[in-house]
C-alpha positions in Angstrom: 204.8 -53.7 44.1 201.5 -52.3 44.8 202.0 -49.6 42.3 203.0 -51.6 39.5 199.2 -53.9 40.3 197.2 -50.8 40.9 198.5 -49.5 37.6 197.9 -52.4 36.1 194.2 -53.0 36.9 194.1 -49.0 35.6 195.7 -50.0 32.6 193.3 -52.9 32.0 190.0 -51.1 32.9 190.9 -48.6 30.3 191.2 -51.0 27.5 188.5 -53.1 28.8 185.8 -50.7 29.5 185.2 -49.0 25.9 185.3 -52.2 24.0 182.8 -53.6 26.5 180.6 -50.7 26.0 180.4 -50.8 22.2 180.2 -54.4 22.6 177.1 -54.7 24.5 175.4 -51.5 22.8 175.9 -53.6 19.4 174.2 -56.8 21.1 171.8 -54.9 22.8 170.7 -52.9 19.6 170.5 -56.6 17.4 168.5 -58.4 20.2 170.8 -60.7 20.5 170.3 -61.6 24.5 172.8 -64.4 24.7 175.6 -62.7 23.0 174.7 -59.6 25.6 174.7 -62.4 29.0 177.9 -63.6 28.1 179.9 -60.3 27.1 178.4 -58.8 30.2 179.4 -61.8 32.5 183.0 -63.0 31.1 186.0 -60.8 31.4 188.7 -61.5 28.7 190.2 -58.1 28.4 188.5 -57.3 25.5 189.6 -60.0 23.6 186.1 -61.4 22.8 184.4 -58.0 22.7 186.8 -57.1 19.7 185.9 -60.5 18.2 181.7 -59.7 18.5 182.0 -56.3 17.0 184.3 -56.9 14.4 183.4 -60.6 13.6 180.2 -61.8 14.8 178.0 -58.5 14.8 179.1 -58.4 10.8 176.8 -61.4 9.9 173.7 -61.3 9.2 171.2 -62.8 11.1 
């Protein structure tokens, strides 16, 4: 059982980590503080990282 979790929570920090990363270097580099405060702070498993770069970093500000 603790295998399975602990490979889990690899699993997750995998897919999490490099979508957070471009996510936060795309905010960062458009100024945008609020959209960097709340991708930093919330956890979704990259669900709303892949929505800010491919969605919300496309419009123009």
């Amino acid at each position: 059982m603790e295998k399975n979790l602990l490979l889990s929570l690899i699993i997750a920090a995998a897919w999490t980590i490099p979508w957070k990363a471009v996510a936060l270097w795309k905010s960062a580099r458009r100024g945008e503080k609020i959209w960097f405060t709340v991708l930093l702070l919330l956890n979704t498993l990259a669900i709303l990282e892949i929505l800010y770069i491919f969605v919300f970093s496309k419009r123009k500000k």
